[in-house]
C-alpha positions in Angstrom: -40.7 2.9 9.5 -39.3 -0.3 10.5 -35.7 -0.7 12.1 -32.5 -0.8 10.2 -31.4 -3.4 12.7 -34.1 -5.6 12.0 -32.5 -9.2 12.1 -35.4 -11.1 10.3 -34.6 -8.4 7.3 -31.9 -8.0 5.4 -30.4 -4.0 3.4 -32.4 -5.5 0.4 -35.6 -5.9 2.0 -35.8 -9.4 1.7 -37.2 -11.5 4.9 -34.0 -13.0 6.3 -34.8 -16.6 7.3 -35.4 -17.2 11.0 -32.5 -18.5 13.2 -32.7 -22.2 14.2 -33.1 -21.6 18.2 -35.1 -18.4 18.3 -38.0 -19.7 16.1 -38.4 -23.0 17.7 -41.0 -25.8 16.4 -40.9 -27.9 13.3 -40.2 -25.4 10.8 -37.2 -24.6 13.1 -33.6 -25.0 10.9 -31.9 -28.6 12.4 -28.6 -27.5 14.3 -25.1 -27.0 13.3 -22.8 -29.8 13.4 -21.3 -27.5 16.0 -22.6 -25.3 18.1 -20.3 -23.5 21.1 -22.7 -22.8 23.6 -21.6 -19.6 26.3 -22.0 -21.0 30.0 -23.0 -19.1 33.1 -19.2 -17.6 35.1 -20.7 -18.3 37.9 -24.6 -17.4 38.3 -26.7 -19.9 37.2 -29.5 -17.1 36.0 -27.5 -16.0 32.8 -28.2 -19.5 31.2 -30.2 -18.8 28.1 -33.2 -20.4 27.2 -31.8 -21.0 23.6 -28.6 -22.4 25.5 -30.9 -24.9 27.5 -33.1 -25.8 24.3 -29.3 -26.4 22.0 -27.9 -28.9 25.1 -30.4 -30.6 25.9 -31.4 -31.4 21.7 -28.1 -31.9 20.5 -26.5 -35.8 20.6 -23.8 -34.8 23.0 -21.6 -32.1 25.2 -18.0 -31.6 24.6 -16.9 -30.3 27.9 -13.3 -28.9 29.6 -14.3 -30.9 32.5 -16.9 -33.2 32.5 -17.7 -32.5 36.3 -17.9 -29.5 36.1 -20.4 -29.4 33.5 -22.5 -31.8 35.3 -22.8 -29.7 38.3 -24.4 -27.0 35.6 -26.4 -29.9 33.7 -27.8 -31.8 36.6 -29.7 -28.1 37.9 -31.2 -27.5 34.4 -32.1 -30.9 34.1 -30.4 -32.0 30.8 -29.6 -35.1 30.7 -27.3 -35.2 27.4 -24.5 -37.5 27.2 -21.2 -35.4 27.8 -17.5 -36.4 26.4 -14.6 -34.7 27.6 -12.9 -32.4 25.3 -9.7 -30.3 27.1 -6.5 -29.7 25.7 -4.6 -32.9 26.6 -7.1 -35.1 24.1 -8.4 -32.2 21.5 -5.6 -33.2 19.2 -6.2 -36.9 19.1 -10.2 -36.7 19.6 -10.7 -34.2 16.4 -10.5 -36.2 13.6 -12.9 -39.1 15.1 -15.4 -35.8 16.2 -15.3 -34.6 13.0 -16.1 -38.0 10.9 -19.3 -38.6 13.6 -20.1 -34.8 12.3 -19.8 -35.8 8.6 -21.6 -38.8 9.3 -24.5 -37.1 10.8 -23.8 -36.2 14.4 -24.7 -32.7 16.4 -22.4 -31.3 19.1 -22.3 -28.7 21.2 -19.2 -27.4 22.7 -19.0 -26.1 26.5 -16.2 -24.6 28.2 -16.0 -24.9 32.3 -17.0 -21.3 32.4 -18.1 -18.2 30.0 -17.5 -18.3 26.0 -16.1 -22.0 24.7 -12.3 -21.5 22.8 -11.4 -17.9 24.7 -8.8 -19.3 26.4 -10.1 -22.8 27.0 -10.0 -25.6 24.4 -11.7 -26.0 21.3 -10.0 -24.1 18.9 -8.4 -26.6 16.9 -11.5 -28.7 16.6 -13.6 -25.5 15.3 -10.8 -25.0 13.0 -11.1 -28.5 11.7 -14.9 -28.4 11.5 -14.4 -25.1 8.8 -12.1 -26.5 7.2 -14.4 -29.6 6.2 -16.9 -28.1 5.6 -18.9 -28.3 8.2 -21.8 -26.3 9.5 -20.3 -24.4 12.8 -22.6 -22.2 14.9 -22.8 -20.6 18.3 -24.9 -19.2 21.1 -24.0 -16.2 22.7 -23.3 -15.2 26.1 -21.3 -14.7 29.4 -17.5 -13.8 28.8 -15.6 -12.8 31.5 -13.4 -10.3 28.8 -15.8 -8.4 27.8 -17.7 -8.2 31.4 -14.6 -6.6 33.2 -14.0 -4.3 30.3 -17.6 -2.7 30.2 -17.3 -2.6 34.1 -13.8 -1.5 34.3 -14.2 2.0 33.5 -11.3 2.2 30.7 -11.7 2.8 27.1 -13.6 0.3 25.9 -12.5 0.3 22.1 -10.5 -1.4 20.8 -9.3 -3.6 22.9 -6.9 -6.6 22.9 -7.8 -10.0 24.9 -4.6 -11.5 25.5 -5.7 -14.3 28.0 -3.0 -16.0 30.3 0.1 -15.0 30.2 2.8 -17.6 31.2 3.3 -18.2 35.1 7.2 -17.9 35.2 8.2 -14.4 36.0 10.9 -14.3 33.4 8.3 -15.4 30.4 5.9 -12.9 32.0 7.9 -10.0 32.1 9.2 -10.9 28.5 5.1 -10.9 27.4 4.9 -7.9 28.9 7.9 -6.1 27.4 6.7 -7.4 24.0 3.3 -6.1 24.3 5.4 -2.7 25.5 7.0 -2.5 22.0 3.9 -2.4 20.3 3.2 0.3 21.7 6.1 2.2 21.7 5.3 1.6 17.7 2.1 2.8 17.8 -0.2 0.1 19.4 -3.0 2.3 21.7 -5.6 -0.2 23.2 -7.1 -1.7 26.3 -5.2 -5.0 27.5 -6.9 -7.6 28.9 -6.2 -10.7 30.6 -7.1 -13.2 32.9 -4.7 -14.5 35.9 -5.0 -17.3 38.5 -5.7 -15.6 41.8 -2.3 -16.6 43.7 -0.4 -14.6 40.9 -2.6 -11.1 40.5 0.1 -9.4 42.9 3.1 -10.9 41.2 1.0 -9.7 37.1 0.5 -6.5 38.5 3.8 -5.4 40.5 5.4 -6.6 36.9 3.0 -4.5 34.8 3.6 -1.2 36.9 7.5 -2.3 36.1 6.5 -2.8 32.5 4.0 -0.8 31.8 4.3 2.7 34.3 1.2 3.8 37.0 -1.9 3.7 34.0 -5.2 3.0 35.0 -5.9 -0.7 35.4 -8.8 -2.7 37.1 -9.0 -6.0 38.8 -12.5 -8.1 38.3 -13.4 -11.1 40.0 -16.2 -13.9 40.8 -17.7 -11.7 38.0 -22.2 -12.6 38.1 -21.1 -14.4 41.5 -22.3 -13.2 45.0 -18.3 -11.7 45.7 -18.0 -10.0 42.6 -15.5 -6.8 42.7 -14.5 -4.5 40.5 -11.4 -2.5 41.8 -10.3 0.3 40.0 -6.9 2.5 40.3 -3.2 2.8 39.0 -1.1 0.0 38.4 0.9 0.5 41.6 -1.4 1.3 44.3 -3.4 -2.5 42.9 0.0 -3.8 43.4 0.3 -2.7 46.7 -3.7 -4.1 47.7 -3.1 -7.1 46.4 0.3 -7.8 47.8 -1.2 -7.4 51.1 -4.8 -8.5 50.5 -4.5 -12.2 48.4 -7.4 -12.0 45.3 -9.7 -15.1 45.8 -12.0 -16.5 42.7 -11.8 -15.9 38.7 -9.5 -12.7 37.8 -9.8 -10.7 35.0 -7.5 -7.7 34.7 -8.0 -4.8 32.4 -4.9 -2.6 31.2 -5.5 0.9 30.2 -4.1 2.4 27.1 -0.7 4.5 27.9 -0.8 7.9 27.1 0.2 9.0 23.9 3.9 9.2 23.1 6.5 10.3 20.4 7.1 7.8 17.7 10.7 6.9 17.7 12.5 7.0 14.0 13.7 3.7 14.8 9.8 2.4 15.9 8.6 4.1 12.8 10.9 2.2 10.7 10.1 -0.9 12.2 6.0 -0.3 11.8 6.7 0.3 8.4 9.1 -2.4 7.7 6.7 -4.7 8.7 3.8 -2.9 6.9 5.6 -3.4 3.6 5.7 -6.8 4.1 2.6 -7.3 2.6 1.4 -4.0 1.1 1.9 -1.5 -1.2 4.0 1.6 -0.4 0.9 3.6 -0.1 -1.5 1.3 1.6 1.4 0.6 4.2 1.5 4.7 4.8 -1.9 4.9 5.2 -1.7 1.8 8.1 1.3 2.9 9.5 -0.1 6.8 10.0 -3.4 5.5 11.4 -1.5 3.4 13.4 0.9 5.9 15.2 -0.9 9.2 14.5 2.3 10.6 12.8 1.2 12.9 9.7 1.0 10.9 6.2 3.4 13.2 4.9 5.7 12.2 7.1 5.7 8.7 7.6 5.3 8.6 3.2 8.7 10.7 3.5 10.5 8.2 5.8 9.1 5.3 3.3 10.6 6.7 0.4 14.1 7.1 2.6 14.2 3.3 2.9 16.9 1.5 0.0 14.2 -1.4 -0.1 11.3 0.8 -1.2 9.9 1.6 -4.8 7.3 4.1 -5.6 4.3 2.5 -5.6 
């Protein structure tokens, strides 16, 4: 019997049509007008061959740092023109990148490290290239998210990525408290985010503040000869790290907090917002999914509200 998760078919039967990269040869499909291509985090092995193959065919490299990417380049031996692409010229370079792509031209897009856009520029030029119609693609691979997650030991699904978080205490902490609200309304997922290593004491004695003891875990020089995964509350990584300073890439992972009692204020609030966009009933159905308070209840407390009609 063959596989359901054949790619080359589709639920119909029909023979899906190869992918440009894996097939290779002439009868390959030509690339996207953009393809963001993963780059190793640190380990040079965990370069795909379809990643070679797309940066060394395509007409040029869009890179966060030019030398940085040459360093990778130069030990593959691709010798593809590279432009710089980071986020003090994205705005201005976009419209000229995407008229070369109308007009025929093939990029690929390269971040310093890991998946292109997750936290690193490139965003607004993808968005751009959608919205004009243009053919955007991508080939998979290292990112540092989802690598300390699967090796951190907390629940794995779902999770949040939330990236940096501003380097000023006071903006931190406010992050922090805001992401606490959520789930005092009902929010229940794995945090992630990434920090620069002369600041994963300062995150994490403010997150035990915020966020109470949970289960966390610090990652770093994830695929590189140093990496460590340390795993533990909130407080006692506080405590290692204030007298041990991280070195390399860090990617922290925030467990879930235990399950608490919805608040009739937070459950008025989740469904305020809810009903900003739903029905009555479909914003029940969210908002009890969301907190784990009973339908019955939550429908009960919708119906209380002067703003809401029975529909």
């Amino acid at each position: 019997m063959q596989d359901s998760t054949d790619d080359d078919a589709t639920e119909d039967g029909q023979d899906r049509e190869p992918s440009s990269l894996s097939s290779g040869g002439a009868e390959a499909r030509p690339f996207a007008a953009l393809v963001l291509v993963s780059t190793p985090l640190g380990n040079l092995g965990d370069l795909s061959a379809r990643a070679m193959e797309t940066l060394a065919q395509v007409d040029a490299i869009l890179c966060e740092d030019t030398r940085t990417s040459a360093a990778l380049l130069r030990a593959f031996g691709i010798k593809t023109k590279t432009i710089p692409l980071h986020d003090h010229n994205e705005e201005a370079a976009t419209p000229r990148l995407i008229e070369e792509m109308q007009g025929g031209a093939r990029y690929a897009l390269i971040s310093d490290a890991g998946t292109p856009v997750v936290s690193d520029p490139g965003f607004r030029l993808v968005r751009a290239a959608i919205a004009a119609g243009l053919d955007v693609s991508a080939v998979p691979g290292p990112n540092a998210a989802v690598m300390a997650l699967t090796l951190s030991g907390l629940p794995p699904l779902p999770f949040m990525v939330i990236g940096f978080l501003p380097p000023r205490a006071g903006a931190r902490q406010a992050e922090m408290a805001r992401l606490r609200a959520l789930e005092a309304a009902g929010l229940s997922t794995s945090l992630v985010f990434y920090e620069a290593p002369h600041r994963v004491a300062e995150f994490l004695a403010d997150a035990a503040s915020c966020f109470g003891d949970r289960p966390a875990a610090v990652a770093r020089e994830l695929s590189k000869r140093f990496e460590e995964v340390r795993r533990g509350g909130l407080a006692a990584l506080a405590a290692h790290y204030a007298a041990t300073a991280a070195r390399g890439e860090v990617t922290i992972v925030l467990g879930p907090g235990a399950a608490e009692a919805v608040s009739e204020a937070g459950l008025d609030a989740a469904l305020a917002a809810a009903l900003q966009s739903m029905s009555v009933k479909d914003a029940v159905a969210a908002v009890a999914a969301a907190t784990g308070v009973a339908r019955k209840t939550v429908y009960a407390r919708a119906l209380a509200r002067p703003d809401t009609g029975r529909s």
